[in-house]
N, C-alpha and C positions, 0 to 999 in steps of 0.2 A: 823483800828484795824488789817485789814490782813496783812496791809503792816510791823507792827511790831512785827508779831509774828515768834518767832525763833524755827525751830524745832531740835533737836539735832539727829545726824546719828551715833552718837559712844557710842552709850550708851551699858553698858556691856549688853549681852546675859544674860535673866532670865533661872530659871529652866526648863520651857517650851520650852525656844529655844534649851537650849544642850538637851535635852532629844530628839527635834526631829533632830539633829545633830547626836545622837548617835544612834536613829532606822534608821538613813536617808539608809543605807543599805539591811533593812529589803524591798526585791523585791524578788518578784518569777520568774525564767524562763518559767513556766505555771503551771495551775494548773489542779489538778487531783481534782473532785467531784463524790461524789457516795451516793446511798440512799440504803442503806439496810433495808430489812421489816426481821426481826429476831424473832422468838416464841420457847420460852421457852421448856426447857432449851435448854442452848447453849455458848460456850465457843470457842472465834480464838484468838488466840494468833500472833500479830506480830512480824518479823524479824527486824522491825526497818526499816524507811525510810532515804532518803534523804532531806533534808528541815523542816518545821513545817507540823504539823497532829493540828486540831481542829475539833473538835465534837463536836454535841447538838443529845438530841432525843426528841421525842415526845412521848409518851404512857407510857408506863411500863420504870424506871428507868434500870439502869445496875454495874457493877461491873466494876473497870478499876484498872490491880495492873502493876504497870513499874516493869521490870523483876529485883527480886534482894530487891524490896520493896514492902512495905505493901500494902491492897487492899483498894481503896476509894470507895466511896458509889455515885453513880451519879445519879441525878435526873431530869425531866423533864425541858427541856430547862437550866439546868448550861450547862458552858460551858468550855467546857473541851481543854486545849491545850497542846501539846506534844514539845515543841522549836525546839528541833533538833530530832524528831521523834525518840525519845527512843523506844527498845523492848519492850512486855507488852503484857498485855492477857485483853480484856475485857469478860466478861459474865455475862448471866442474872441473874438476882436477884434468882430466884432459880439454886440454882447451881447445874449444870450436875458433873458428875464422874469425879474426876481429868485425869481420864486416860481418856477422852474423847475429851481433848482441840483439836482444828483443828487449822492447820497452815490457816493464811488467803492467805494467797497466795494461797493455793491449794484452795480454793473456788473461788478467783477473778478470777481465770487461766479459769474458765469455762463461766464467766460473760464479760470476759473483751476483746474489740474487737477493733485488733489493736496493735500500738504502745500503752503504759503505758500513758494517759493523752490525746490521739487522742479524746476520747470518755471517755461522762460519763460512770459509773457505777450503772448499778440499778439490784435488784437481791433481792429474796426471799429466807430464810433461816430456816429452823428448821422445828419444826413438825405443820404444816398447820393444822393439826385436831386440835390444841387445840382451834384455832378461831370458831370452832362448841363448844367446853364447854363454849366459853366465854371467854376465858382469852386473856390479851390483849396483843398486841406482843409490842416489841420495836424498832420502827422507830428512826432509825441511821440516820442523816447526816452527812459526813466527807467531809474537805476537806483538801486534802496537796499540800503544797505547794512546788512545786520543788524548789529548792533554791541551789546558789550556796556555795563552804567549807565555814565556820562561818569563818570570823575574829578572832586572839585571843585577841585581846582586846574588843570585842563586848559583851553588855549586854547580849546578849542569852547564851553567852556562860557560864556564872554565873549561869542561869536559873534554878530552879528546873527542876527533869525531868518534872512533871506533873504537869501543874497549872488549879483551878479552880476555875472559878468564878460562885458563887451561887446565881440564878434567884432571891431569897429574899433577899441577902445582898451587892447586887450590883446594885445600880437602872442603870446603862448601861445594864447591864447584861441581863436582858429581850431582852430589843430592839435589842441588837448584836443578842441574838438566834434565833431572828424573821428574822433579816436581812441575817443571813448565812442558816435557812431554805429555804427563796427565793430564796435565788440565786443556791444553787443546784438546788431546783425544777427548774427555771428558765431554769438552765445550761442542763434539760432532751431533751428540745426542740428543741436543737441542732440548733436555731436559727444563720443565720449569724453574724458572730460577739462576738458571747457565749465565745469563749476561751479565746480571750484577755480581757473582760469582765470580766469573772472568775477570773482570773491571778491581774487584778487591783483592783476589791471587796474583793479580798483575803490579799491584800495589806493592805489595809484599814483596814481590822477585825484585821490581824493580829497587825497593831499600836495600833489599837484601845485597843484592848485587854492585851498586854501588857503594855498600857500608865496605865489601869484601875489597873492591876496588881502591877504597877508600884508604884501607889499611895495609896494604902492599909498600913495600920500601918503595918501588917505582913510580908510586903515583906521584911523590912531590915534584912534579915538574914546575915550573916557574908561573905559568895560570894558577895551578891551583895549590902554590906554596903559602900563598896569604890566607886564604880562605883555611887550609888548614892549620896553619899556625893559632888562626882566630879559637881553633878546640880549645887553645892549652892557654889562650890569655882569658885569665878569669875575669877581667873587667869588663873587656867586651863580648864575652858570652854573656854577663847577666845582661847587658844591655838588651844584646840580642834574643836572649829568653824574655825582657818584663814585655818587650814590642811586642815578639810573638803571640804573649800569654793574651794583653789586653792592647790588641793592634784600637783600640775604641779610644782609648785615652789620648788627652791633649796633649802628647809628646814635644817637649821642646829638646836643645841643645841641653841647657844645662841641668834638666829634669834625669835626661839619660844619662849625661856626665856624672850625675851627683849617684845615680844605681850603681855605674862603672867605677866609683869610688876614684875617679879622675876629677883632674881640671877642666875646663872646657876646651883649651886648647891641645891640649893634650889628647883626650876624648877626641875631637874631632881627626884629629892627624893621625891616631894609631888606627880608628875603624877604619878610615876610608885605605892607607894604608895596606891591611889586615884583609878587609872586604871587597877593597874596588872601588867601592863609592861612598859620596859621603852618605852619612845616618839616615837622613829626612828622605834622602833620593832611595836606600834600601826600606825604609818603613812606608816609603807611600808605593812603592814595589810591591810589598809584602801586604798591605790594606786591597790593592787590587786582585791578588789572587786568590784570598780570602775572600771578597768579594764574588767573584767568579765563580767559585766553589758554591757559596751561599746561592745566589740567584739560581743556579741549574737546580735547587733544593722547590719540590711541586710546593704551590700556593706560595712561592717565597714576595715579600713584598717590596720594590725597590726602596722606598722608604725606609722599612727596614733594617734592608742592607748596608744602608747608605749609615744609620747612626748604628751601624754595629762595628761599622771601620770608621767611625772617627768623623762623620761628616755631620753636621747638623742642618745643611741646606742639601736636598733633593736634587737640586740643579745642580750644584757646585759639584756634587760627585758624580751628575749625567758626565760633565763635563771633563772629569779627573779620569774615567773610566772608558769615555772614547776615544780621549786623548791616548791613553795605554794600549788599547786592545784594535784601536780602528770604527770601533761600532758600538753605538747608544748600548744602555745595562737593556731595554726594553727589546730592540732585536737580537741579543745574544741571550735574551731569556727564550724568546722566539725558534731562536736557532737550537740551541741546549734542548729543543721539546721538539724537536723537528718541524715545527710549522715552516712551511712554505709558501 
């Protein structure tokens, strides 16, 4: 019976597989965790980060408005995520005096020890007497994730600012808020090991949470109605699988046409359509953040790098890479090691 069983190895990519095809760049360069104990009332308003922001609390709910838009109602263990760490003001459910918001920066600035991410965050906030009336404060966990520029053909980049997933109508949704409490507290310990640890658990919440998001009737909103339609078209998912697989190779139009079992007219109209952008504009996207990725890798060699995505001149992709990111592969290896 073994002997005649045939397995097939070409079978199209399901939904499942392009979806983790197209988070497959969703990686942090480290991550930053912090626990805040916050009592009432109390208002920080952030400047916007670099990366994803994802929150849970425990005790008393809180208030969370992205600068520019309305204010959501947040409740014990939902869980809250920011994609590209939009500006925003969180505060407690009783709300202090508009004229009272605090930059959070000037609060971490007194908490925070170190470079940004050396070290957790843990820090007490607000008026401490009210724990003698009784009232209960709200225990913050945050974690962000540094990350490097978004791709512009990447799902995040579609993203609302603010997504959340509600502890009652998300049965993951518990278990994730349980899972990313742990691991801050976990990360206070400063145990060996803790920051790449953090940096890979954050990894994981972060797919996890966007897969959960992903798959909600309400996410197809009109951003991200193309991008997920591109799960269910099997032509341009293998597309988009052969780039991912060997971003290295000399990708033309009609090389990728001829995988997507399309024309080239057609190929080019349904991806860009489907995606956002045309093909070459998402695959030299995608060579860059792979890149990225590579280069912060110790002893990594720009050379290297460079013919691993596809470049065969050293200059040509200096040039392809600062153009993207702002800064030569050589100071953002710099930076990725913290040299200053």
């Amino acid at each position: 019976m073994c002997a005649s069983a045939h397995f097939r190895t070409d079978m199209n990519p399901g939904p499942r597989d392009v979806l983790s095809q197209l988070l497959a760049t969703c990686k942090a360069e480290r991550a930053v965790t912090a626990s805040f104990r916050l009592h009432s009332p109390w208002a920080l308003h952030s400047a916007g980060t670099e990366g994803a922001l994802i929150r849970v609390c425990t005790g008393q709910g809180y208030w969370i408005r992205p600068d520019g838009g309305e204010p959501v109602q947040i409740g014990p263990r939902d869980i809250v995520m920011l994609p590209r760490g939009t500006p925003h003001t969180v505060a407690s459910m009783r709300m202090p005096d508009p004229n009272e918001v605090v930059a959070f920066a000037d609060v971490l600035s007194a908490h925070m020890t170190g470079r940004h991410g050396d070290h957790p965050i843990e820090m007490t906030y607000g008026d401490v007497a009210e724990d003698a009336a009784g009232a209960e404060p709200t225990q913050l966990y945050t974690l962000h994730l540094w990350m490097p520029a978004l791709d512009v053909g990447s799902i995040q980049t579609a993203l609302p600012p603010v997504i959340v997933l509600r502890s009652d109508e998300h049965a993951l949704a518990h278990t994730l808020a349980v899972t990313m409490e742990l691991l801050v507290q976990d990360s206070l310990a400063q145990l060996p090991g803790w920051q790449l640890s953090a940096a890979r658990m954050g990894d994981l919440l972060l797919v996890r949470i966007l897969s959960e998001f992903l798959r909600a009737p309400d996410a197809a909103q009109p951003d991200l109605s193309g991008k997920l339609s591109a799960l269910d078209d099997p032509g341009i998912a293998r597309a988009i699988a052969a780039m991912q697989e060997a971003p290295q190779r000399d990708w033309t139009i009609p090389g990728l046409a001829a995988v997507a079992y399309l024309s080239r007219t057609v190929f080019t109209e349904r991806f860009r359509a489907l995606i956002g952008v045309p093909p070459m504009q998402y695959l030299s996207a995608y060579r860059m953040n792979v890149a990225a990725e590579r280069l912060r890798q110790p002893r990594a060699r720009i050379g290297d790098v460079a013919e691993s995505v596809g470049y065969v001149s050293e200059k040509a992709f200096a040039r392809a890479f600062q153009r993207w990111i702002g800064i030569s592969p050589a100071q953002y290896q710099r930076d990725a090691r913290g040299d200053r």
